[in-house]
C-alpha positions as CSV (number, residue, x, y, z in Angstrom):
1,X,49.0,133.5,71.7
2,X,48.2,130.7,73.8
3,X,50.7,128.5,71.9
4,X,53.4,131.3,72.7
5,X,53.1,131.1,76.2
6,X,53.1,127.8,76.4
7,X,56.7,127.8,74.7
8,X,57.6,130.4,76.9
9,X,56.6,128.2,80.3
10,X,58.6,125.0,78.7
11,X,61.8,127.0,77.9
12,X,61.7,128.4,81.7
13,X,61.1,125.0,83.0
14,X,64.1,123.3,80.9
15,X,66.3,126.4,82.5
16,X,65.1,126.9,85.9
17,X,63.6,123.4,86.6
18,X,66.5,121.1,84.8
19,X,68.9,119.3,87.6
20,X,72.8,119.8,87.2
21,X,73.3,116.3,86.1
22,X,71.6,115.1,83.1
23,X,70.6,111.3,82.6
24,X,73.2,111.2,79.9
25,X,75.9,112.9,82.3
26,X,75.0,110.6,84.9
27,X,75.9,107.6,82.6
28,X,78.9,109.1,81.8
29,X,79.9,110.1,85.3
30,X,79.5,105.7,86.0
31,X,81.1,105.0,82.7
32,X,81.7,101.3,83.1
33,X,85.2,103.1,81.2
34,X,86.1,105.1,83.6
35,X,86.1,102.6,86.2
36,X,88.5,100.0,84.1
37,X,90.6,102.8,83.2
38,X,91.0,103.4,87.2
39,X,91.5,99.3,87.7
40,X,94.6,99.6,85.4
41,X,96.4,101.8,88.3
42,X,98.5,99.8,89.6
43,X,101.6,100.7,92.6
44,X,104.2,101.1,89.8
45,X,102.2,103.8,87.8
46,X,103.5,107.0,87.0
47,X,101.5,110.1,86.2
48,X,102.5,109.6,82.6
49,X,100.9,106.1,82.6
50,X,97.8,107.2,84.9
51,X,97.7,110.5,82.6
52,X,98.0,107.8,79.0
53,X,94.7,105.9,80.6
54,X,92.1,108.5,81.1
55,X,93.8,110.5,77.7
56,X,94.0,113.2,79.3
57,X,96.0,115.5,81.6
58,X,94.5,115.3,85.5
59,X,94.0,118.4,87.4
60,X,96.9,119.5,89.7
61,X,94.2,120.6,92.5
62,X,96.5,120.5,94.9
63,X,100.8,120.5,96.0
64,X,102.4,120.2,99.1
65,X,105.9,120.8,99.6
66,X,107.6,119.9,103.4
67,X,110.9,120.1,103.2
68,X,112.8,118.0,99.8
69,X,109.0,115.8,99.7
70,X,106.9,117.0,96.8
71,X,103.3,115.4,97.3
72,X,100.7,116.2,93.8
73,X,97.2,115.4,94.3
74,X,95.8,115.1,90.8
75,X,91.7,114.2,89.8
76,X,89.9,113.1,86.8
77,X,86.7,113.4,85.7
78,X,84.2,111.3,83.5
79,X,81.3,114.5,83.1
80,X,80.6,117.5,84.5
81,X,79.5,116.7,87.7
82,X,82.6,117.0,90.1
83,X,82.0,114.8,92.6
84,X,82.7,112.1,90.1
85,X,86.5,111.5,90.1
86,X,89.7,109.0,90.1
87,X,91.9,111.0,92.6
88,X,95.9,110.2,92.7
89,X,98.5,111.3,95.1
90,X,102.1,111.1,93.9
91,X,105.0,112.0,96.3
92,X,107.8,112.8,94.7
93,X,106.6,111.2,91.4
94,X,105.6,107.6,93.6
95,X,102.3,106.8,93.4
96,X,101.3,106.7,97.2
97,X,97.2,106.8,96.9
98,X,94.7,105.9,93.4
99,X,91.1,106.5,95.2
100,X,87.8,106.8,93.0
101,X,84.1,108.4,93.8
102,X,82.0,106.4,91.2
103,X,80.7,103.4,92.3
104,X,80.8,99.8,90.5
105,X,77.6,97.7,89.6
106,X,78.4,95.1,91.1
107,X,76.0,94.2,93.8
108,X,75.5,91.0,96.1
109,X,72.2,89.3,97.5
110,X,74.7,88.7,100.5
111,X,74.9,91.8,102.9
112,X,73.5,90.9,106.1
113,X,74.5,90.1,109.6
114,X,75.1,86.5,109.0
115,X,77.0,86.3,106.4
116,X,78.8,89.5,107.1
117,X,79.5,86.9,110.5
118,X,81.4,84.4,108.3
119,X,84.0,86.9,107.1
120,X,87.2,86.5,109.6
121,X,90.4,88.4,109.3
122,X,93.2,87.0,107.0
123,X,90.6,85.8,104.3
124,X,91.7,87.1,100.8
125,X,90.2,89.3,98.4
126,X,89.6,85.3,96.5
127,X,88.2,84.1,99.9
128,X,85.4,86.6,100.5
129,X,84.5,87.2,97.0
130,X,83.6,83.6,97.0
131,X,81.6,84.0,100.4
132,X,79.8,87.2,98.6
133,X,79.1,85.7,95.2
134,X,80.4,88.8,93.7
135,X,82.9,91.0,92.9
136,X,83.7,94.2,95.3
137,X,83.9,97.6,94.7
138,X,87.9,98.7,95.0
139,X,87.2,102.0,95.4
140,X,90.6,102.9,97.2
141,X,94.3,101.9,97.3
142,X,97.0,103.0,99.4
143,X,100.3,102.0,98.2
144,X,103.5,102.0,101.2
145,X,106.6,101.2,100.8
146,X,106.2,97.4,102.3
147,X,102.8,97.1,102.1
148,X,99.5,97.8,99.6
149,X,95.9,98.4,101.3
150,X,93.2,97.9,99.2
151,X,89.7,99.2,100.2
152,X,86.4,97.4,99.0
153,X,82.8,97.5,99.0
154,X,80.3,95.0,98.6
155,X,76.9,96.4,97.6
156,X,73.2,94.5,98.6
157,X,71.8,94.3,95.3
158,X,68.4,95.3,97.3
159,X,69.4,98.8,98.5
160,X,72.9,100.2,97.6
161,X,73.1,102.3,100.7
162,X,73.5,98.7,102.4
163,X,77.4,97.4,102.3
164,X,80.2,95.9,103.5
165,X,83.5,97.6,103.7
166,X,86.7,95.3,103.7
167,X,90.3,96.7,104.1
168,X,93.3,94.6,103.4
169,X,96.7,94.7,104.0
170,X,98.7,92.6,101.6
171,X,95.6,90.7,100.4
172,X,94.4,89.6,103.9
173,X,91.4,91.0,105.7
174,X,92.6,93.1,108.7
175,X,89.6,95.6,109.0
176,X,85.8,95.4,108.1
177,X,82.8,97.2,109.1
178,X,79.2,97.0,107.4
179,X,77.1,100.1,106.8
180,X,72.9,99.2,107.6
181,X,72.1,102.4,109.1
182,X,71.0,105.3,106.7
């Protein structure tokens, strides 16, 4: 009898107790995968190209129609877990935004005030990945008609909620803000 019960109390604590994401769906939801299938997007890609690299059709979540401008917001999963996603926004079958919610492993020993201090505006992608001693996490594009801005994040290796968050235009540095305050 007592052997019963205690069945009974581990099956209600696998149902009731277990959290939404599993640690297997949490490595897929950061598959390494995922994330190079999201660095293949590139300002030329179509939805048929995006569609070819996750193999697999994205979810329409969303159209907007003003006037003769079609704009489709599609979104790809890795698991189960929606908050993971590669998100792109084609107007009028022109990639115009590829944006992701899973973060990169990359980190950097580097994420403080002074060297955060050393970064100036103009640098390159090259320049201040060489400051950092790492690579970024490119975790947003926005593609115009002139010009490409390319959002990144440099993780501390020490505490992930530390980073610095570089926006550039055309490969050059124009905006950057660091996040220490959680």
């Amino acid at each position: 009898m007592q052997k019963f019960f205690a069945t009974i109390l581990v099956t209600a604590i696998v149902i009731f107790a277990a959290p939404g994401c599993t640690k297997q769906d949490y490595t897929d939801c950061n598959s390494p995968t995922f994330n190079a299938s999201y660095k293949n997007i590139t300002r030329s890609s179509t939805y048929a190209q995006v569609k070819a690299l996750f193999g697999t059709d994205g979810d329409n979540y969303k159209t907007v129609v003003e006037g003769s401008k079609k704009t489709k917001y599609y979104r790809w999963y890795p698991c189960s877990d929606r908050a993971y996603y590669v998100e792109c926004r084609f107007e009028d079958d022109v990639l115009v935004l590829s944006q992701k919610s899973i973060k990169e492993v990359d980190c950097s020993d580097l994420v403080d005030a002074t060297t955060f201090a050393t970064i100036d505006s103009n640098m390159s992608y090259s320049q201040i990945k060489a400051i950092m001693g790492a690579e970024a996490d490119n975790y947003r594009n926005i593609y115009q008609p002139h010009d490409t801005f390319n959002f990144y994040r440099f993780y501390s290796c020490a505490d992930s909620r530390r980073y610095f968050e570089i926006m550039f235009k055309n490969d050059k540095a124009t905006v950057f803000t660091k996040n220490f305050v959680y």
